[in-house]
C-alpha positions in Angstrom: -120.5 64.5 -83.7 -123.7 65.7 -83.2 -126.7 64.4 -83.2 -128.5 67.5 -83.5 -131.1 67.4 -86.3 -130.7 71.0 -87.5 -127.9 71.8 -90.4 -124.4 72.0 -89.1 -122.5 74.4 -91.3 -118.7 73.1 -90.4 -116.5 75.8 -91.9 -113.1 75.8 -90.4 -111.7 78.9 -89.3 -108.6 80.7 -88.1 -106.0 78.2 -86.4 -107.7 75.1 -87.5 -106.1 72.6 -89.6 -107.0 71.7 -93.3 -106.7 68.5 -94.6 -104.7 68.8 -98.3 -107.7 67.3 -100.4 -106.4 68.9 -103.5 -110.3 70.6 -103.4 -109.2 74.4 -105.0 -112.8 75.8 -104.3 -116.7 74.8 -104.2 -119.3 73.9 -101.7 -119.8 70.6 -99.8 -123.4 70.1 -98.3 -124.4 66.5 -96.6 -127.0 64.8 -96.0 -126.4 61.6 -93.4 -128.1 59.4 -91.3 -127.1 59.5 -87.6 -124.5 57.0 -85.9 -121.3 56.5 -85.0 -119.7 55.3 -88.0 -120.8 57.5 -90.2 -119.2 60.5 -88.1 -116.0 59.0 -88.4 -116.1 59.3 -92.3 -117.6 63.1 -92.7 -115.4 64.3 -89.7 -112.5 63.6 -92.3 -114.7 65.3 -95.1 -115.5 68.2 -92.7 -111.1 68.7 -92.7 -111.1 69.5 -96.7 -113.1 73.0 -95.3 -110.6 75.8 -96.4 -111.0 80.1 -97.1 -112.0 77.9 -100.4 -114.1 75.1 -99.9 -117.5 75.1 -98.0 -118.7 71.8 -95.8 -121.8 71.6 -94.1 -122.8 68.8 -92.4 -127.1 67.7 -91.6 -126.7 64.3 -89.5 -130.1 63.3 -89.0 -132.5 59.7 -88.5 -135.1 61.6 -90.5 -132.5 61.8 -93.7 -135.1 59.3 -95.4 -137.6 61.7 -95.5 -135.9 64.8 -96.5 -133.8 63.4 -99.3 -135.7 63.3 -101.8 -137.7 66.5 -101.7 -134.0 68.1 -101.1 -132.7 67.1 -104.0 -135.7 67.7 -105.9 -134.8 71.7 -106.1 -132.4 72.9 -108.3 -129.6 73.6 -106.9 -130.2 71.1 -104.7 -130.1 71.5 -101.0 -127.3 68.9 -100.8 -124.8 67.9 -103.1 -123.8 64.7 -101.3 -126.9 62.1 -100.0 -125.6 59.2 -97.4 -127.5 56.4 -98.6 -127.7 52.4 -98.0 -129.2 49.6 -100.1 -133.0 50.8 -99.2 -132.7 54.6 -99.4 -130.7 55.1 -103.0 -133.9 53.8 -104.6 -136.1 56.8 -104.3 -132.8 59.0 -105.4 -132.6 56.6 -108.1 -136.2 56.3 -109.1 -136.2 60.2 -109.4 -133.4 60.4 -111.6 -131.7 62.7 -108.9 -128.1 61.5 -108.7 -125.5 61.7 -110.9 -122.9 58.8 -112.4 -119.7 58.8 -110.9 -117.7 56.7 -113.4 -115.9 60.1 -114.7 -114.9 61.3 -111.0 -114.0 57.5 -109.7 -111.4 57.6 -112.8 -109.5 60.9 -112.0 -110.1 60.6 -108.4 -111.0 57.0 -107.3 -106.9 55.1 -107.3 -108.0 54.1 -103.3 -111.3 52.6 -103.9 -111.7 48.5 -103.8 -113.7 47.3 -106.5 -116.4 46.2 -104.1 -117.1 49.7 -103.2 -118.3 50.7 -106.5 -122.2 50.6 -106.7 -122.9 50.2 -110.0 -127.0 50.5 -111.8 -127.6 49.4 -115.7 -123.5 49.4 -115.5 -123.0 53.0 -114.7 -121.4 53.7 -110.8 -124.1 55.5 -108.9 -122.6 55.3 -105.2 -119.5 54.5 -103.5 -119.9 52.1 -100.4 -117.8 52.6 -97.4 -119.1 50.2 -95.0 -120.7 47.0 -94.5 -124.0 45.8 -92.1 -125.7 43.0 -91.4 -127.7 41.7 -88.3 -126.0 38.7 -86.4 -125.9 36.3 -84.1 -125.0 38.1 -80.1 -124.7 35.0 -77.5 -124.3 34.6 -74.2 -121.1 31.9 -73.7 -121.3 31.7 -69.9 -125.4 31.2 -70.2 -125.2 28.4 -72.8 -122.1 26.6 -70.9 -124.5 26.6 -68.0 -127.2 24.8 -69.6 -124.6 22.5 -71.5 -125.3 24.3 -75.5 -123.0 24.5 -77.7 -123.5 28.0 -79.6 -126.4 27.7 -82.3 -126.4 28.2 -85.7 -129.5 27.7 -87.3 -133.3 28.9 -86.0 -133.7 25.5 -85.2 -131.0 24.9 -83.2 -131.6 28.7 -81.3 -135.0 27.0 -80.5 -133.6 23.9 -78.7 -131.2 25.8 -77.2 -134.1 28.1 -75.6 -136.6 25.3 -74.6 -133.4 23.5 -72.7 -132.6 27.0 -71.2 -136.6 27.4 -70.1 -136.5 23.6 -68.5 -133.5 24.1 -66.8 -135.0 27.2 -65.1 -131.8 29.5 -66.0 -134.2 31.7 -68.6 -137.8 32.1 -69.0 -137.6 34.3 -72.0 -134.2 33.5 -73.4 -135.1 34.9 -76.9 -135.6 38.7 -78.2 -135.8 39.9 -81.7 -136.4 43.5 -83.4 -140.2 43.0 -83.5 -142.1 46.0 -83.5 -145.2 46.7 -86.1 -143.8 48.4 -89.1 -140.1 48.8 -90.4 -138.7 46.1 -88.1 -140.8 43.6 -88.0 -141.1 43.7 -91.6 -137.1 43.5 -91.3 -137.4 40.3 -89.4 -139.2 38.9 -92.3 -137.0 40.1 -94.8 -134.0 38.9 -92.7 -135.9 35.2 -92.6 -137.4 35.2 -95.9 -133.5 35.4 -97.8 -132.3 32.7 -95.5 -135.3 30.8 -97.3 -133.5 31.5 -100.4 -137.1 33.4 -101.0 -138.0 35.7 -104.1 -139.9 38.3 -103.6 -141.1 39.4 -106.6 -141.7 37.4 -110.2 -138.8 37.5 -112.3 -138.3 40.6 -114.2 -142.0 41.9 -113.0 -142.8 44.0 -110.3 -145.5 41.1 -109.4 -145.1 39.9 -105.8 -144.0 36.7 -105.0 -144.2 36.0 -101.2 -147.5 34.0 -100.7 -145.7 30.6 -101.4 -144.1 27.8 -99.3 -141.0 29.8 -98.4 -143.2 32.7 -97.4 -145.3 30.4 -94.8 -141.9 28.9 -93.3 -140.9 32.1 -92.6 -143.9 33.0 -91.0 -143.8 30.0 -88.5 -140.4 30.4 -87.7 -141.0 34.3 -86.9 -144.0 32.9 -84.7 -142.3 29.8 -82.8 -139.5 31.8 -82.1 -142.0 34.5 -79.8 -142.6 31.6 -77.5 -139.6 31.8 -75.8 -139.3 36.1 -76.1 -141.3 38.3 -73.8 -144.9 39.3 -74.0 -144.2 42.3 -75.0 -142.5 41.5 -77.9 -143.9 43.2 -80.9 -142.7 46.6 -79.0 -138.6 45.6 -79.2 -137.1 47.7 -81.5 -132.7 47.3 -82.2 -131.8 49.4 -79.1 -134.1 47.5 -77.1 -132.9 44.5 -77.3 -129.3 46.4 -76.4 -130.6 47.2 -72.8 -132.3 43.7 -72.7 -129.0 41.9 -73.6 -126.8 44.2 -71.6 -129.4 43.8 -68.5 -128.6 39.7 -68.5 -132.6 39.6 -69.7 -132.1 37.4 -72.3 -128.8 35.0 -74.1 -129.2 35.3 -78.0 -130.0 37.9 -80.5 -129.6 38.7 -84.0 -128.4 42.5 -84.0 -127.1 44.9 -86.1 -122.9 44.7 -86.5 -123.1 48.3 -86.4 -124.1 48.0 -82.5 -121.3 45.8 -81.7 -119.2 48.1 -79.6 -122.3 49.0 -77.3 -122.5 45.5 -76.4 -118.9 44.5 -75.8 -117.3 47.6 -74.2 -115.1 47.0 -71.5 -115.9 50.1 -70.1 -119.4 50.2 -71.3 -122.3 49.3 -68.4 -122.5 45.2 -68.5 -118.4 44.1 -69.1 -119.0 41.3 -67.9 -121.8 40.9 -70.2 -119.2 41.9 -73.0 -116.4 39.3 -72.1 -118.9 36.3 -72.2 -120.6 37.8 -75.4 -120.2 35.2 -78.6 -120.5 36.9 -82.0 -121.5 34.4 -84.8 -122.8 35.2 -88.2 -126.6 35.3 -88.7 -128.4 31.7 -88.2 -129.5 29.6 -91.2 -133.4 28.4 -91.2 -134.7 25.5 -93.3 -131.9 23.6 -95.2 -130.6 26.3 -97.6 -127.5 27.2 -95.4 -128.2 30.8 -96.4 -127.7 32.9 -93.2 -130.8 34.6 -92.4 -129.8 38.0 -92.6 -130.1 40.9 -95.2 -126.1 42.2 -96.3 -126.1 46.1 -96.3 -123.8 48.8 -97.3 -123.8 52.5 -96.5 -122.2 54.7 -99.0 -122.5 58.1 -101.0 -124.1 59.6 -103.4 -123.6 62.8 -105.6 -126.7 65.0 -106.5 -127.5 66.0 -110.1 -129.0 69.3 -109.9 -125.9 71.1 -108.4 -123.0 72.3 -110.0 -120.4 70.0 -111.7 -117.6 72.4 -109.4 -120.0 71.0 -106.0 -120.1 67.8 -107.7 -116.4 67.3 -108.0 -115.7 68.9 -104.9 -117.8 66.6 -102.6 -116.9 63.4 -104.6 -113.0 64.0 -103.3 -114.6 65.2 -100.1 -116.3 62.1 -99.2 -113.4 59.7 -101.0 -111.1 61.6 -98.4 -113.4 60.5 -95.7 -113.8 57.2 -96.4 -109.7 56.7 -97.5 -108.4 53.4 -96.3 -106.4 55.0 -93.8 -109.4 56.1 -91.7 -111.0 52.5 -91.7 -107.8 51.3 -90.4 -107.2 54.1 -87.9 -110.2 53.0 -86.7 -110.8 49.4 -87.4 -113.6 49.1 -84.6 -116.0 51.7 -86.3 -117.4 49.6 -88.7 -116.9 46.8 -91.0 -114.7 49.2 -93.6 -115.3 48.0 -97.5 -112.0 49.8 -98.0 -109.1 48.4 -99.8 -106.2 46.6 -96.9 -108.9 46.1 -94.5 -107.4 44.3 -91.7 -111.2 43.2 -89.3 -110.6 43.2 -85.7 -112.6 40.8 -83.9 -115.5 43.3 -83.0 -116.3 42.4 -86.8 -116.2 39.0 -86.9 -120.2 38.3 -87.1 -120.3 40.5 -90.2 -117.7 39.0 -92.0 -119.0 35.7 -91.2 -122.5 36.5 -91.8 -121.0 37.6 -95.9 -118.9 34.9 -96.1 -120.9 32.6 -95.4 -123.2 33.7 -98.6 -125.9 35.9 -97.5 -127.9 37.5 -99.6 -127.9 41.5 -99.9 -131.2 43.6 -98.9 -132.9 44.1 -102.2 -131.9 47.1 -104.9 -135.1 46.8 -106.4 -137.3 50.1 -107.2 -140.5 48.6 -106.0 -138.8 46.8 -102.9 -139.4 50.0 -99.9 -143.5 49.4 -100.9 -143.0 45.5 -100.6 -141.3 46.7 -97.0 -144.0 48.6 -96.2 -146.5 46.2 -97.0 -145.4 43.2 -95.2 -144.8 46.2 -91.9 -148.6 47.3 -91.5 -149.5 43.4 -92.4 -148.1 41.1 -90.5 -149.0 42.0 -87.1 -152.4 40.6 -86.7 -150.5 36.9 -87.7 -148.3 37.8 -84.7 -150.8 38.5 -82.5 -152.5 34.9 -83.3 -155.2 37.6 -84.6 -155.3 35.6 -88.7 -153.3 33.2 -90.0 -150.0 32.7 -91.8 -152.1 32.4 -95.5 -154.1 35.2 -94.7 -151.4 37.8 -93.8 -149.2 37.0 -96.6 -152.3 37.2 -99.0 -153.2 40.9 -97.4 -149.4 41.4 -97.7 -149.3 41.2 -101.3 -152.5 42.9 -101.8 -151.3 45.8 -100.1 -148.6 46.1 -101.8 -150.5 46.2 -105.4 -152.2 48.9 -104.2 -149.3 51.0 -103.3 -147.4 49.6 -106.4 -150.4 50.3 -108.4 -150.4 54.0 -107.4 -146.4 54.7 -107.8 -147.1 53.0 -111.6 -145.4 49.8 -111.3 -148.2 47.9 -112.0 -151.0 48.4 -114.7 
């Protein structure tokens, strides 16, 4: 598919087939983010197009910033919002999605219990698709230098000062560092591993300028001694080109990105072939792998029609039917019932299984992001220290949490 930024009105015409989704007539307009994955599921939605049924299709990275404000109008713009952990909260904080429990009922027999998203007991989106970041290792680097594979940050560290004295890597390290979203990722990603909290209980008080808080801030540090100079500039697809370009032997990346890296045909096979995929290393002595569980899904907007409504729900449910997730097991890491994971998925599923904690559904959770993003940088650069940046951190966020009116 695509990834044009500009609304793709999909209707099928003469000669083309049409799926048999049962839809009899209404309009089907999407809102998605922009990979691979997610094509898979709305090019099976864009099949339930008929003389009837309308499906357009806006597959864009800037989805974040148009959802809200699309949904806002009445009709909405969309009737269906692709959403993930993170980006249902401003739908949900605005009151502009709609309950699904009466649509999952009539129309939901395929759906694993797993994919039901429920808020104050009420199903507000259907997850197709797991995430997580995880551990990407280079077997023929570490059988050099004598490593067994880490699987801890402290055990990724003595595996990169034995691979710096043995002169096979000077920078054997990389990690999703750059100011803003991702570094404040990287946090996020340690911070659960530390079994941290990052808000009071039942408050919208922070809660990150504490022991756990400072560990996770050394480890983030320590670990740039062994990654390039540049390395508050490496963003998720950076650290692709590094890995692929024999730069560097371990990084925790996105599961999503998995096929990039090992493809046969892709530009570094043999890069692929020695490629180990592990779940997401635990830090400290919780055991918690240090990485945030995500799930993409859909939504269904209110302020459209309940014929849209009930159209795109069987839409998207048709789209994300188990037998798509298993023509195409390599896609993603499918939440769909009979799931059979091929290999590619294995650091996912390792990475859940092995009890990590899911990215935050909490309404005040994106400012706490965006705090710790425009924060942390200057403790990176060696600019202020660990106490300092966690204590801007958290005033920071006040402010902004201050001005949305989640604190008096």
């Amino acid at each position: 598919m695509s990834s044009a930024a500009c609304l793709l009105s999909l209707l099928l015409g003469s000669g083309a087939a049409w799926a048999d989704c049962g839809i009899e007539r209404g309009s089907v307009r999407i809102l998605s983010n922009d990979f691979d994955a997610l094509g898979t599921v709305l090019r099976e939605a864009r099949s339930c197009a008929s003389e009837t049924v309308r499906v357009a299709i806006n597959m864009t990275t800037e989805h974040k910033s148009l959802q809200v404000p699309a949904l806002t109008v009445n009709p909405a713009q969309y009737t269906v919002a692709l959403v993930s952990n993170n980006t249902i909260m401003p739908l949900l904080n605005a009151d502009l999605v709609r309950p699904l429990d009466e649509y999952v009922e009539k129309y939901g027999q395929d759906l694993a219990p797993n994919q039901l998203i429920r808020v104050d007991g009420k199903v507000m989106a259907i997850a197709f698709m797991g995430n997580s970041q995880h551990l990407f290792m280079r077997g023929d680097v570490l059988e050099q230098a004598g490593i067994e594979p880490p699987t801890s940050y402290e055990e990724i560290l003595a595996a990169a000062k034995k691979l710096r004295d043995d002169g096979i890597m000077r920078y054997p390290l990389a990690a999703a560092n750059q100011g803003g979203w991702y570094l404040a990722n990287e946090f996020v990603n340690t911070y659960l591993g530390m079994d941290g909290q990052f808000f009071e209980p039942g408050s919208a008080e922070p809660a990150i300028n504490n022991e756990a808080g400072l560990e996770t801030l050394r480890v983030m540090k320590e670990m740039t001694e062994y990654m390039a100079p540049e390395y508050l500039t490496f963003t998720a697809d950076e650290l692709k080109k590094m890995y692929l370009g024999g730069d560097v032997a371990i990084i925790n990346q996105w599961g999503s990105m998995v096929n990039g890296h090992v493809d046969p045909d892709g530009p570094a096979p043999e890069i692929g072939e020695a490629t180990i995929l592990a779940a997401a290393p635990t830090v400290g002595d919780k055991g918690i792998p240090a990485a945030a569980l995500w799930w993409d899904g859909f939504t269904i907007a209110r302020n459209i029609s309940d014929e849209d409504a009930e159209a795109s729900f069987r839409a998207m449910v048709h789209g994300a039917r188990p037998d798509v997730a298993n023509e195409n097991p390599a896609a993603a890491t499918w939440l769909t019932k009979d799931f059979n994971p091929p290999a590619s998925a294995q650091g996912v599923m390792a990475t859940a299984n092995g009890g990590a904690r899911p990215y935050p559904m909490s309404p005040y959770m994106g400012l706490m992001h965006a705090a710790l993003g425009s924060e942390l940088t200057d403790f990176m650069q060696g600019k202020e220290s660990a106490e300092q940046a966690l204590a801007d951190t958290e005033a920071a966020y006040r402010t902004a949490a201050r001005e949305a009116g989640f604190l008096n």
